[in-house]
C-alpha positions as CSV (number, residue, x, y, z in Angstrom):
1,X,-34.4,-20.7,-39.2
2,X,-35.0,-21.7,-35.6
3,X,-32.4,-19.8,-33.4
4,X,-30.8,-22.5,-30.6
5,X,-29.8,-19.6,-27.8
6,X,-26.5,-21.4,-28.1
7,X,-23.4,-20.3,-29.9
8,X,-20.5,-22.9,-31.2
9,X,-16.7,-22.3,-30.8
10,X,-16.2,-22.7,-34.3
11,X,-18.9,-19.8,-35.0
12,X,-17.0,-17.1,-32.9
13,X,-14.2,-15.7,-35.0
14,X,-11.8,-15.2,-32.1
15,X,-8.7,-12.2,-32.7
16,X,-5.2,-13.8,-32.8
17,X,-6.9,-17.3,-33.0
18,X,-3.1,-18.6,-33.0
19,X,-2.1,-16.8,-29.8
20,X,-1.0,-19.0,-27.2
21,X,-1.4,-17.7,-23.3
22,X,2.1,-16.9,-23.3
23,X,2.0,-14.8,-25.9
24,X,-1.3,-12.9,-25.4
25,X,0.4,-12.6,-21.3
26,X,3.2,-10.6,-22.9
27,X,0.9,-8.5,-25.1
28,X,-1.5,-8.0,-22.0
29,X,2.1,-6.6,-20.1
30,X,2.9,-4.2,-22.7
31,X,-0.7,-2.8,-23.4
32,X,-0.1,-1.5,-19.5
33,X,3.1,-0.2,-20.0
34,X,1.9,1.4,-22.5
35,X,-0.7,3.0,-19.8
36,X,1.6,4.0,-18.0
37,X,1.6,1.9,-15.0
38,X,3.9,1.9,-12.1
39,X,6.8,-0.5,-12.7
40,X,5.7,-2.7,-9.4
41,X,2.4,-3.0,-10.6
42,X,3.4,-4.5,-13.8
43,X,5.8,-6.6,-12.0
44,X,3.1,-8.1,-9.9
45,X,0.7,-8.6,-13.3
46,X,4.0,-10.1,-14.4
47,X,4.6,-12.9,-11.7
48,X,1.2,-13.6,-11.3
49,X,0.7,-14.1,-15.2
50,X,3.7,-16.7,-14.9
51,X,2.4,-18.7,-12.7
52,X,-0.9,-19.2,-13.9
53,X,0.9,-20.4,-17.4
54,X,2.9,-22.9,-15.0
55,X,-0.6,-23.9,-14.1
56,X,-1.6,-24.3,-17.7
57,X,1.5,-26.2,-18.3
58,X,1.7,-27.4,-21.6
59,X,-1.5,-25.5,-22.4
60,X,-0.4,-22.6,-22.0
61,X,1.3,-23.3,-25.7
62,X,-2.3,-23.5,-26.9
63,X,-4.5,-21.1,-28.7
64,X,-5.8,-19.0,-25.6
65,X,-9.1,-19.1,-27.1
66,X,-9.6,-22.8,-26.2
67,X,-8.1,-22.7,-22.5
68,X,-8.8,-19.8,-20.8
69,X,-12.0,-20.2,-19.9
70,X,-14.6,-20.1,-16.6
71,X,-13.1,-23.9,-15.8
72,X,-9.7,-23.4,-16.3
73,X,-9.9,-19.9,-13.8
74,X,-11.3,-21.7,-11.3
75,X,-9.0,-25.1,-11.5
76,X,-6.2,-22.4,-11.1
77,X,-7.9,-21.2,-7.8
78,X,-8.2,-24.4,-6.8
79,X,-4.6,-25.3,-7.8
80,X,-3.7,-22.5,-5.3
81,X,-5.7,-23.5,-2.5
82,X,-3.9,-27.2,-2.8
83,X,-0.5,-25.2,-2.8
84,X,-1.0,-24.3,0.8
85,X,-1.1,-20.1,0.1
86,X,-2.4,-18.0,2.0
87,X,-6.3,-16.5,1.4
88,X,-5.1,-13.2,1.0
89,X,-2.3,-14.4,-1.6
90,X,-4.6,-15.8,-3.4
91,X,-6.7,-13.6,-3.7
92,X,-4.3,-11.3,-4.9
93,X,-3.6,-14.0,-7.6
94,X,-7.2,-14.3,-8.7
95,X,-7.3,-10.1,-9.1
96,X,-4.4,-10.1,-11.5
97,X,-5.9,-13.0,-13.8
98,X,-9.0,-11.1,-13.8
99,X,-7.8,-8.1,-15.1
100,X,-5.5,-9.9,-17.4
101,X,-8.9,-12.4,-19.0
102,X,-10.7,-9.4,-18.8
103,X,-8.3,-7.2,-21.4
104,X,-8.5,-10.8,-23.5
105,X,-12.3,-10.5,-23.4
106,X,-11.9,-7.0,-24.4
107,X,-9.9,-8.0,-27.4
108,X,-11.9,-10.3,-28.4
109,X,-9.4,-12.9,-27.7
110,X,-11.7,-15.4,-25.5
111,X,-15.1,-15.7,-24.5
112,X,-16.6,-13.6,-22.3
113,X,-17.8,-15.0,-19.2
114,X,-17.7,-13.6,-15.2
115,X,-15.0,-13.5,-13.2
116,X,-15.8,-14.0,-9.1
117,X,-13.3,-13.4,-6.7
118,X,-12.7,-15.9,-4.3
119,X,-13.7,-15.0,-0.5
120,X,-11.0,-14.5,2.3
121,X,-10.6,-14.4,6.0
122,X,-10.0,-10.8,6.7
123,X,-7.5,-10.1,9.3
124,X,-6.4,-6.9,11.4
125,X,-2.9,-6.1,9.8
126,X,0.2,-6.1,12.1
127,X,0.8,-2.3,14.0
128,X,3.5,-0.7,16.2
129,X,2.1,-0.5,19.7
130,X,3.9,2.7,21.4
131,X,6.3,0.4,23.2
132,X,7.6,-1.1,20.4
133,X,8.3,2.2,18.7
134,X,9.6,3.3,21.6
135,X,12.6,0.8,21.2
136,X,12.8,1.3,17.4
137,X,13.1,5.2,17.4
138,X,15.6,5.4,20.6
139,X,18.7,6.4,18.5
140,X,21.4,4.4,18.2
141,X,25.1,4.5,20.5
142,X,27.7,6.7,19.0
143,X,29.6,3.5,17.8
144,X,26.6,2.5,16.1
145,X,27.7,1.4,12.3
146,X,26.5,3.7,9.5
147,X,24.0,1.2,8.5
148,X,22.5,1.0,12.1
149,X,22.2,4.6,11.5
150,X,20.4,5.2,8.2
151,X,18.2,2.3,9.2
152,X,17.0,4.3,12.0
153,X,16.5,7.0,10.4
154,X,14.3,5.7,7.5
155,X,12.6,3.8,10.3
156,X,12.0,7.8,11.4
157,X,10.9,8.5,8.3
158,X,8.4,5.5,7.7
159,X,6.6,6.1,10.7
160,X,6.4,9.7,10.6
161,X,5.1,10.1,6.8
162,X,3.7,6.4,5.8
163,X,4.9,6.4,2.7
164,X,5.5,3.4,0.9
165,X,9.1,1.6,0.7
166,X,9.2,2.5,-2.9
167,X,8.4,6.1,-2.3
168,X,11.2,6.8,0.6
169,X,14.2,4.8,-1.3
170,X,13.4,7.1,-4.6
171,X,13.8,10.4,-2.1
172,X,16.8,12.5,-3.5
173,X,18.3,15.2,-0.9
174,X,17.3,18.0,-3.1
175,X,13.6,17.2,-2.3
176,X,13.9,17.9,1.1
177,X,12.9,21.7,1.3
178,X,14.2,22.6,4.9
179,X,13.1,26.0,4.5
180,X,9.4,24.6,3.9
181,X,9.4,22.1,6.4
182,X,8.4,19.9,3.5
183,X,9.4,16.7,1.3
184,X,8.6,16.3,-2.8
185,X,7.6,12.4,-3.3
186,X,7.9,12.0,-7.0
187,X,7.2,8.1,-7.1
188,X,3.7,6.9,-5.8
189,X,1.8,4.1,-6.7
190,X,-1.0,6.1,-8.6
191,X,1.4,8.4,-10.0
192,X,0.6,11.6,-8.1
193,X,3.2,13.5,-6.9
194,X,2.9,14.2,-3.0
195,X,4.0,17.4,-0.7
196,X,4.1,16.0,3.0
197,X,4.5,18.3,5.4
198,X,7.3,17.0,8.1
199,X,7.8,18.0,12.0
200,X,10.2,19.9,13.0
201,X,12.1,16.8,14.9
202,X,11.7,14.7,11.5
203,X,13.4,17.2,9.7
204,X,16.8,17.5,12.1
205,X,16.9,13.9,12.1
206,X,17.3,13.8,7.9
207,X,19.3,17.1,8.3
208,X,22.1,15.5,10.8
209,X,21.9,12.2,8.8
210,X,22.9,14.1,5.4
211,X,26.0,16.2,6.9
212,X,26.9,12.7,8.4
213,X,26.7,10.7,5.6
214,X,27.9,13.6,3.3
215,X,25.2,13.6,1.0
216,X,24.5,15.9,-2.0
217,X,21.7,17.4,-3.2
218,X,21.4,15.4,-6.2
219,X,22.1,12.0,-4.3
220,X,19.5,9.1,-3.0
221,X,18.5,9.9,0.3
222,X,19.1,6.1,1.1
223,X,21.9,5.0,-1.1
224,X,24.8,2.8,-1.5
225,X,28.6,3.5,-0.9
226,X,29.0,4.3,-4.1
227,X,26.3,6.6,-4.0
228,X,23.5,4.6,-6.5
229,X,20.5,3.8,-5.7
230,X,19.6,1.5,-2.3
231,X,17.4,-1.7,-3.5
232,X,13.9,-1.9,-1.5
233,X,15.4,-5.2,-0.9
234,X,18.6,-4.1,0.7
235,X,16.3,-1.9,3.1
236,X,14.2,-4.5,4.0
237,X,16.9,-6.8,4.9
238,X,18.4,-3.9,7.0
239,X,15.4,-3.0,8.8
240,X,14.5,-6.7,9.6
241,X,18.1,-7.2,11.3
242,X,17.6,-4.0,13.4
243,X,14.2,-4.8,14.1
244,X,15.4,-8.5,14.9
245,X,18.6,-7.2,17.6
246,X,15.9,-4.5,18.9
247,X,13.5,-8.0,20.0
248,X,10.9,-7.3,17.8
249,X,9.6,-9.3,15.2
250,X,6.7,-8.4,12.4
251,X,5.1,-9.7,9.2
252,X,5.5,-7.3,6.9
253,X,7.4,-5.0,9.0
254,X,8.1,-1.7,6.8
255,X,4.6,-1.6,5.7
256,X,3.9,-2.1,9.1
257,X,4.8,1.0,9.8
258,X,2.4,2.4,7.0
259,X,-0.6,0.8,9.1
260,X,1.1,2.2,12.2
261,X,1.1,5.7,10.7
262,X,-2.5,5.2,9.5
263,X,-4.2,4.1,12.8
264,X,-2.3,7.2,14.6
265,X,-3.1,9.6,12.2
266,X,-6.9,9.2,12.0
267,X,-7.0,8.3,15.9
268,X,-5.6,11.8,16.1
269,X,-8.0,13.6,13.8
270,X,-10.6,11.8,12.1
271,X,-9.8,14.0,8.8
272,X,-10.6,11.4,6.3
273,X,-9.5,13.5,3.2
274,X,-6.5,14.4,4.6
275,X,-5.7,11.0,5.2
276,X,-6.5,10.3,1.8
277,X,-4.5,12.4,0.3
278,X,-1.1,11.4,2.9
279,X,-2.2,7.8,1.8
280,X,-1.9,8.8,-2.2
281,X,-5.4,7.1,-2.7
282,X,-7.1,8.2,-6.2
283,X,-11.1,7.3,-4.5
284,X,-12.0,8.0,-0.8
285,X,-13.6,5.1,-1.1
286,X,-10.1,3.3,-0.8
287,X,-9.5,5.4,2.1
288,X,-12.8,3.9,3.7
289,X,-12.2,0.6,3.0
290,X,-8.2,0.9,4.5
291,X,-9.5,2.3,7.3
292,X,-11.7,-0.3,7.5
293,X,-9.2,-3.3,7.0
294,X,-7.0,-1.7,10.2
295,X,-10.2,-1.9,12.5
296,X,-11.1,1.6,12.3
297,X,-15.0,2.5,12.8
298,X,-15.2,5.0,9.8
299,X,-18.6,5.9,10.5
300,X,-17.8,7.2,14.3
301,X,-18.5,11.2,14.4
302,X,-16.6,13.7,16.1
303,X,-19.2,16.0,17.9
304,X,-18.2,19.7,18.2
305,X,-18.4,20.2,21.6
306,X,-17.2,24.1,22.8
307,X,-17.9,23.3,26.6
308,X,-15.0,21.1,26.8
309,X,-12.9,22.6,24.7
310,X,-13.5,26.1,26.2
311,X,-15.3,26.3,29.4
312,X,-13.4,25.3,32.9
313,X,-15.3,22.8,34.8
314,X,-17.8,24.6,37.3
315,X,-19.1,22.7,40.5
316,X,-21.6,24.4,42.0
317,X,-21.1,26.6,45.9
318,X,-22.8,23.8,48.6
319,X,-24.8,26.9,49.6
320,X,-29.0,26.5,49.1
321,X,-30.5,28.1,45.9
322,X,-32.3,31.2,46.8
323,X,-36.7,30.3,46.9
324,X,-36.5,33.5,44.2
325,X,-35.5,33.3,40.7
326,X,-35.2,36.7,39.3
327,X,-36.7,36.8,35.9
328,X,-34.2,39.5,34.7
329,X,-30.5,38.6,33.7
């Protein structure tokens, strides 16, 4: 028989033919739980799976089989670009509904077909110049309220380590090893625990703010009055006020301070694996391409240069050179 190069729906024997999108969304969420992902990256598979259903609308009741294809992916992009988002938003959207269509294709639950994502406008993310830090770190008046003054000092500790909101509000006391000049960060995006290494100034600010607040070693660094947990929420409202009485304004203003820390840092030393690893990136190729996304010129080298570093600047005596050079030294 005469092959046709072309293969019918009906042909394909599809897995979980019945599913709906729905369904297969919720089986997608829990095959990455089961992997173990960090809680805010299934929340953002999550939300983004959501709202693609909404898209499907009625549809998304159907077999998957039969609506999630190349069409309806890019009518959903489309969809998004009518909805006034941003570039960047969506294409944050279109990488979660990859990865979900790609575990379908994987399961044999749809066809298999390429997923592209759409281009964006890449912009410089917002930083701290040094005069706006200035006014942020200046600590606050003695009648300051007590959350005026743990603001500031997770402000401190934002800028001085970069870690992710996440990260700082799951700090307990106990990880803070004074002795060591040293904090344990137990919760990371990529699940690899971190030993930052603090300054000494860091580390009398968070030592002052726990007698204060009379913290104990098994308590939340940042938590509420009755000593749980403080929502990443809750701290972002509380920076954005103190920001907001301070005169400064920022998108995005605690991971603001991340890019903040990141410029500095490398300005400062140019040690791209060390930055990697304060960063908690798995690939130095991430590393490249943050460093890259802030406006830094990755491929710049640092020459070794002893003169400067050693030498004292020599002008020579406005005396004549002798006619004779001497051959011996």
């Amino acid at each position: 028989m005469k092959r046709t190069g072309r293969i019918t729906e009906e042909i394909v024997n599809f897995k979980y033919q019945s599913k709906s999108a729905e369904e297969l969304l919720q089986q997608f969420l829990n095959a990455k739980q089961a992997q173990n992902l960090s809680s805010e990256t299934i929340k953002i598979y999550r939300f983004h799976g959501r709202i693609f259903c909404r898209y499907l609308s009625d549809r998304a009741k159907e077999p998957a089989w039969k609506v999630c294809d190349l069409e309806c992916y890019n009518g959903f992009i489309l969809w998004l670009q009518n909805s006034d988002r941003k570039d960047i938003t969506i294409t944050s959207f279109s990488r979660s509904v990859r990865t979900w269509f790609y575990w379908m294709m994987d399961n044999n639950c749809i066809a298999r077909f390429r997923i592209k994502i759409p281009r964006y406008q890449k912009t410089i993310p917002a930083v701290y110049s040094d005069e706006e830090l200035k006014v942020l770190l200046k600590q606050p008046s003695k009648n300051c309220t007590e959350v005026e003054y743990e603001t500031w000092v997770f402000i401190n500790l934002a800028i001085g380590t970069g870690l992710r909101l996440s990260s700082m509000t799951s700090i307990h006391v106990e990880d803070i090893m004074f002795s060591e000049n040293t904090i344990v960060v137990n919760k990371t995006k990529n699940r690899n625990g971190l030993l930052l290494v603090i300054n000494d100034e860091l580390l009398a600010i968070l030592e002052t703010y726990i007698r204060l607040f009379h913290l104990n070693s098994e308590d939340y660094l940042f938590s509420t009055g009755n000593g749980t947990k403080l929502a990443n929420r809750t701290m972002e409202d509380f920076v954005n006020r103190y920001s907001a009485k301070r005169g400064i304004s920022k998108s995005h203003v605690i991971h603001a301070f991340r890019h903040t820390f990141a410029r500095n840092f490398y300005l400062q030393n140019h040690d791209m694996y060390r930055f990697k690893e304060l960063m908690g990136h798995t690939l130095i190729s991430t590393t490249e391409n943050y460093l890259r996304s802030l406006g830094m010129d990755t491929t710049k080298k640092i020459e070794y240069n002893p003169q400067a570093q050693f030498i004292e600047a020599a002008a020579p005596k406005t005396k004549k050179r002798s006619k004779h050079i001497h051959s011996s030294f």
